[in-house]
N, C-alpha and C positions, 0 to 999 in steps of 0.2 A: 719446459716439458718437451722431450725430444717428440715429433711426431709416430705416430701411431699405426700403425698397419690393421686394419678391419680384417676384413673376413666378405667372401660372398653368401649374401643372406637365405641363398638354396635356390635360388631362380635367376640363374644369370644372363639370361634373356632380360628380365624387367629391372632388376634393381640391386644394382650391387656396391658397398661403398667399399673404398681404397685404401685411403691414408683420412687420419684426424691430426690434430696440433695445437702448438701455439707457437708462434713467432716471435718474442721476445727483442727489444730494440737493437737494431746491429746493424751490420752493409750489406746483410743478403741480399742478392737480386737474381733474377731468374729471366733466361730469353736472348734474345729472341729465340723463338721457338714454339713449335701446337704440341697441344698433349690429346689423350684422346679422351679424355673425360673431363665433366664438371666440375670446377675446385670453386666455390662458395666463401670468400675473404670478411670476415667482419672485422676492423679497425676499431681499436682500445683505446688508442693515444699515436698521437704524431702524425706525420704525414707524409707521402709518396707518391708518387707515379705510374701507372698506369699507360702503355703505350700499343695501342691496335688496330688497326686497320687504317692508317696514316689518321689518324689522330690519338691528342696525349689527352690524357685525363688527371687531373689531379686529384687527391684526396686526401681527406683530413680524419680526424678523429671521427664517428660515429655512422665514417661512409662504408658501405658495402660494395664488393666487387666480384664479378663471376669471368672464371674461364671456361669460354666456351669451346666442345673436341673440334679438334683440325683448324681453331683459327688462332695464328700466329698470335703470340703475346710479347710482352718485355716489361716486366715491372720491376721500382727499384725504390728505395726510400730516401728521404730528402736527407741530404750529410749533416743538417744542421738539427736536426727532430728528425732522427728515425720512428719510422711507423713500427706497432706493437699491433701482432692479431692476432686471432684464432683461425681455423679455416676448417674446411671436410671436403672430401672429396668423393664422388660417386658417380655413376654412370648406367646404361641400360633404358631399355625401351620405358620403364615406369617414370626414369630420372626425367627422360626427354617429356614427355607428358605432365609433368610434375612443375618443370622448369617454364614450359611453355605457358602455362597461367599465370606466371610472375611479370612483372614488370620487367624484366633483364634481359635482353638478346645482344648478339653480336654486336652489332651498331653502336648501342647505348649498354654498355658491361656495370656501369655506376649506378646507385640508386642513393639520393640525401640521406641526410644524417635521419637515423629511424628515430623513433619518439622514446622508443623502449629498448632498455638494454638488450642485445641477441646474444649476450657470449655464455648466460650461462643456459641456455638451450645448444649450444653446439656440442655431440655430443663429445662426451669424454670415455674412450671403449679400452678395454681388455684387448690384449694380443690376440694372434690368430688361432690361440688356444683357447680361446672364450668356449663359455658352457652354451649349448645350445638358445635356454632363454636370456642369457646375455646379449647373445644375437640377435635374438626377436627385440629384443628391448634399443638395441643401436639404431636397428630399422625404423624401430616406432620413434626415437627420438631424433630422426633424422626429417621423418615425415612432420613432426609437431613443428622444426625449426621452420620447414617451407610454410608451411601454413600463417606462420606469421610473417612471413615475407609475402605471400598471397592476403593477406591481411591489411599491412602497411604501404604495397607496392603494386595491385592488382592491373593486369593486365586491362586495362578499361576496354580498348579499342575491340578488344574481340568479344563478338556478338555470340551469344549462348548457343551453344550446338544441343539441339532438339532431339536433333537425331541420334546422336552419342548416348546421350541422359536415356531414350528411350532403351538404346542397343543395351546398357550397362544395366537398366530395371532389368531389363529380361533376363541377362547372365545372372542375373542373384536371385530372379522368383521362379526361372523355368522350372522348377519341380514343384512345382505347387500347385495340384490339382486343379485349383479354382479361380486362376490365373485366366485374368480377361483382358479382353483390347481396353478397357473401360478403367482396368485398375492402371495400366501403360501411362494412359491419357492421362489419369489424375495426379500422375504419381511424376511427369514432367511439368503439368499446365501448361498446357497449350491447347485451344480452341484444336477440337478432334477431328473436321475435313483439314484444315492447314497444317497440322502433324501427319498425315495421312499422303497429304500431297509430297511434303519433304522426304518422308520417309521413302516415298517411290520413288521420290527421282534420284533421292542417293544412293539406295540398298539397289533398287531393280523390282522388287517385291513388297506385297505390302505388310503391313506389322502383322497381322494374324499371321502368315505366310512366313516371315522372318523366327516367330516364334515356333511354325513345326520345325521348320527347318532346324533350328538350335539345337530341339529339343533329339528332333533325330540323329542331329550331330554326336549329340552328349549321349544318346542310346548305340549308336555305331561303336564310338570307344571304349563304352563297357563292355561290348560283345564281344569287342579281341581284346580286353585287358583284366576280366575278372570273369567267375565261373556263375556269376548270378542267373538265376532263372529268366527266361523272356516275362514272367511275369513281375517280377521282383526290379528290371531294369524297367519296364513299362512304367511301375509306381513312382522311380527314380527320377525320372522323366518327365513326371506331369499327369499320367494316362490313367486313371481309375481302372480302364477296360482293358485286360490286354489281346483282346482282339480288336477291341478299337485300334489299339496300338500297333497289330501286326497287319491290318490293312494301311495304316498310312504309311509306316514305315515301306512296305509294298509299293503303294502310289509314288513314294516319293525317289526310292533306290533300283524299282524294279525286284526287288528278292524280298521272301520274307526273313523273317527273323533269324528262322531257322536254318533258312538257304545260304543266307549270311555268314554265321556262326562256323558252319560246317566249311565255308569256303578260308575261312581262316582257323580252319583247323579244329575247331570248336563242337566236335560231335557231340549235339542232347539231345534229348526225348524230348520231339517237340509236340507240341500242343496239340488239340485233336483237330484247330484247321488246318495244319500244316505236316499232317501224317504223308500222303502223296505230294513227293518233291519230286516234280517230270523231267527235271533238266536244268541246269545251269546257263543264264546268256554271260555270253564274256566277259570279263570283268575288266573295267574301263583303268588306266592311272588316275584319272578324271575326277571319276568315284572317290577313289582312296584318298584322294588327298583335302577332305575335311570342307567345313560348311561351303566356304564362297565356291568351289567349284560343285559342289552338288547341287547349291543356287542354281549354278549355271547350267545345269545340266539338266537337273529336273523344275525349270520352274514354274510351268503351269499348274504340273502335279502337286510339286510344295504350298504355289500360292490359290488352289483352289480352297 
């Protein structure tokens, strides 16, 4: 099967795959040389070589092997039993995240022979003409193959990020009205002053605080990217009230909604606390440039 050319799955910041295949036994060899993505090798039969970072790796039928971007490779298969594989290849801030919970870094690129066949989860994709849910479905089998390498290979050494699990709840419930520090807590487990303390010393703010902040985030970008009402982005948001909502947004940005809106252009009939607009104060890059600098900016106001 000649290899395969993917497609970018719509987000090519997080996750994009390249090229699929299969290798079939012969004298290819590849290297020395970096590429700038992830290529994922699983081994059908035979055996080869492996050479990185001054050391050689050998591998046999049922081993797995990863190239990692920008670090020198050279692999080549043995003249007497050539290796037979499959491979995928992909790359992007999700791949790097994705890759990091596996067992596989630069150092150590080998992982033993698995328990369970991998070849026929690698996927098998349509040209760059694929149908849209084609695409979605290469993504999704691309995710299912790692999870069994996070299955069989998990990264043991690294200690559970608290902080993350909490950061990633919020991204998926901040518009949920009834969304509490308490559902956070439950929803990582972890004993709720020592999540509390983590969270401060890594974010700067504490989780309540973390959560307006979000939420104001994701309220700012609908204010310059759709024509919804201040009330209808409030509900969006988490805010039952939208005057609850146009005082904190206030507390935390300095402008209300409306002050907002207008400054990018955005002229509505605002609300009746926000009929008398006195004036505009400057508007910062600071500001504009999305949550962690408005942390930074506003964070007594966010974390009170």
């Amino acid at each position: 099967m000649k290899p395969t050319r993917i497609f970018d799955t719509g987000n090519s910041s997080q996750f994009v795959c390249t090229y699929s295949g299969h290798k079939p036994p012969n004298s290819h060899k590849w290297g020395p040389g970096v590429r700038d993505i992830y290529a994922l090798h699983f081994i059908m039969g035979g055996k080869g070589t492996l050479e990185t970072r001054n050391k050689r790796f050998p591998i046999t039928a049922g081993n797995s092997f990863m190239i990692f971007p920008q670090t020198e490779i050279y692999y080549y298969p043995d003249p007497e039993d050539p290796w037979e594989y499959v491979w995928i290849e992909f790359k992007g801030e999700e791949a790097e995240r994705l890759v990091a919970m596996i067992g596989l870094e630069p150092d150590n690129p080998v992982v033993p022979r698995c328990p369970a066949d991998l070849k026929p989860y690698f996927p098998v994709v349509p040209g760059a003409d694929a149908r849209p849910f084609e695409k979605m479905r290469v993504e999704a089998q691309l995710r299912l193959l790692l999870s069994y390498y996070l299955e069989f290979y998990p990264r043991e050494t690294n200690p559970i990020n608290y902080v993350r699990l909490a950061k990633e709840y919020i991204m998926i419930n901040y518009w949920r009205t009834t969304l509490a520090v308490t559902d956070i807590v439950n929803a990582v487990n972890l004993e709720r002053s020592y999540l509390f303390r983590l969270f401060k010393e890594a974010v700067g703010i504490s989780v309540s605080g973390y959560v307006t902040a979000y939420r104001i985030e994701r309220a700012r970008e609908l204010m310059e990217s759709s024509d919804l009402s201040i009330k209808s982005i409030a509900c969006s948001v988490g805010y039952k009230d939208p005057l609850y909502f146009s005082k904190a947004f206030k507390k935390a940005t300095s402008y209300t909604p409306s002050e907002y809106m207008t400054l990018h252009g955005r002229k509505r009939e605002a609300s009746a606390e926000e009929n008398a607009i006195a004036g505009f104060p400057e508007v910062t890059d600071q500001l504009l440039q999305g949550l962690p600098a408005a942390v930074q900016l506003y964070p007594q106001a966010i974390d009170a």
